[in-house]
C-alpha positions in Angstrom: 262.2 228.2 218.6 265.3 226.8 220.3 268.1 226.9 217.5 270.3 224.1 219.2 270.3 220.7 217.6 269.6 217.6 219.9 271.1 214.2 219.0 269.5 210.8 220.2 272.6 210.3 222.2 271.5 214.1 224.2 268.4 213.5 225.7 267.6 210.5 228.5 264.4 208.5 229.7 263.2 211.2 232.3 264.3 214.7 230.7 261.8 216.9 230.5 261.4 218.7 227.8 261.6 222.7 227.9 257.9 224.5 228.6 255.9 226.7 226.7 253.5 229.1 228.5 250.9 230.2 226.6 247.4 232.1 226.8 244.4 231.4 223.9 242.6 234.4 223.3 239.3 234.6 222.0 240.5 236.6 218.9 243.3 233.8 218.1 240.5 231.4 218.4 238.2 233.2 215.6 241.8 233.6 213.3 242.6 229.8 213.7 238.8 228.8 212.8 238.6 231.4 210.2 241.9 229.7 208.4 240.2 226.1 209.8 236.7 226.8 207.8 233.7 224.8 208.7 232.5 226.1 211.9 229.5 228.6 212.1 228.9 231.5 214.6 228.1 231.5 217.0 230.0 228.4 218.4 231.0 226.5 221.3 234.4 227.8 220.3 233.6 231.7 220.1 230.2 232.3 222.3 230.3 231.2 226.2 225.9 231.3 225.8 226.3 228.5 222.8 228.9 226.6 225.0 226.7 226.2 228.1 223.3 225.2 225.5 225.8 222.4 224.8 226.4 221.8 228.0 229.9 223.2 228.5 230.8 225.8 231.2 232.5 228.2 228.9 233.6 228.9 225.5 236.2 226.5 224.7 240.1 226.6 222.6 239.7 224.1 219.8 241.0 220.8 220.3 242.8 221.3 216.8 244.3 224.0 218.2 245.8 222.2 221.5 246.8 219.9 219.4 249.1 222.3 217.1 249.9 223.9 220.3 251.6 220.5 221.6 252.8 219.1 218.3 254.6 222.8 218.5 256.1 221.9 221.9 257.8 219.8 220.2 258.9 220.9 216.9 260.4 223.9 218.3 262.4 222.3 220.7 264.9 221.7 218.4 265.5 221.6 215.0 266.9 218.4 214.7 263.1 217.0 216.1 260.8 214.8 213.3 257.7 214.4 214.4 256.6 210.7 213.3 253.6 209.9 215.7 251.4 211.8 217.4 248.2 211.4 219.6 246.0 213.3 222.2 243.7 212.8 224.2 241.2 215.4 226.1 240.7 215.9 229.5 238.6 218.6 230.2 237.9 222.1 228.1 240.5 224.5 227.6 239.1 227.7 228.6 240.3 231.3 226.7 242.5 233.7 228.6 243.7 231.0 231.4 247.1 230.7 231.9 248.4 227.3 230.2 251.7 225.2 230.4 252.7 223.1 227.4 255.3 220.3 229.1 257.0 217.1 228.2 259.2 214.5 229.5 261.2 211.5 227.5 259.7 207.8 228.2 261.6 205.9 226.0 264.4 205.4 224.0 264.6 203.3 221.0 266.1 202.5 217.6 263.9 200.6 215.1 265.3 199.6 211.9 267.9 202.2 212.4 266.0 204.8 212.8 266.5 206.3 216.7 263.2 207.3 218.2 262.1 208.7 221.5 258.8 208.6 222.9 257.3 211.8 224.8 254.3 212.4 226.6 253.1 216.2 226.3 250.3 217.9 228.4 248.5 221.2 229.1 247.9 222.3 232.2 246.7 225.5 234.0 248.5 227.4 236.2 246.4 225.7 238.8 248.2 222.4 237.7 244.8 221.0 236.4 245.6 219.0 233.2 243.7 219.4 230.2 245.1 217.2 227.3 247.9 214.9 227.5 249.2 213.5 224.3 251.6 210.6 223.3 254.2 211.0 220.5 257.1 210.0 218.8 259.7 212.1 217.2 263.3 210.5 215.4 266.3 212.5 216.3 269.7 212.3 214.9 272.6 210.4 216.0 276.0 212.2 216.5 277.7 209.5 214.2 275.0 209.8 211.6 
């Protein structure tokens, strides 16, 4: 997690906000649905046989779990970040053990009723550059004079 605090006036329409890599195993799939609950073995989540009966070409990361892994992307890139909205929207299956990018950039600035917000759109991609999910949020930062 970055440690440095961002203020409204810090960040611009355009910035990009600062990467994560990461790689879903199948074992951290089976921990997150274990602590999830609800979903029975063999799955399209856990068993590549189950995931093409259901028409699927593998055994797929949970869309619950992109979505922590985005709403992450942001929440760790500062401290000073309050996630207020927050949306995705899927693309194609997230395969296990691929090489992913978690990314950002700013699209908008704002202040309503005080309160400064800045809008963000977030993806995943592969390290081929084929995007996954992409997601829409909104987080409130601080002002320096606040």
């Amino acid at each position: 997690m970055n440690t440095d605090e961002l203020y409204y006036e810090d960040v611009e329409i355009g910035d990009e906000i600062e990467s994560i890599e990461r790689t879903v195993s199948l074992e951290q799939v089976r921990v997150f649905l274990a602590i999830r609950g609800g979903v029975k073995e063999p799955s399209r989540f856990t068993d590549e046989a189950h995931a093409k009966s259901e028409g699927l070409p593998y055994a797929i990361v949970p869309g619950a779990l992109n979505s922590a892994m985005l709403a992450q992307l942001l929440t760790s890139w500062s401290p000073t970040v309050y996630l207020k909205k927050f949306e995705v929207s899927f693309r194609r299956p997230v395969p296990h053990n691929t090489e992913l990018e978690l990314k950002g950039v700013i699209t908008a600035k704002q202040v309503v009723d005080d309160e400064p917000q800045v809008d963000c759109d977030v993806f995943i991609e592969s390290e081929e550059g084929t995007v996954h999910v992409i997601g829409h949020a909104t987080v409130v930062l601080p002002m320096q004079s606040d």
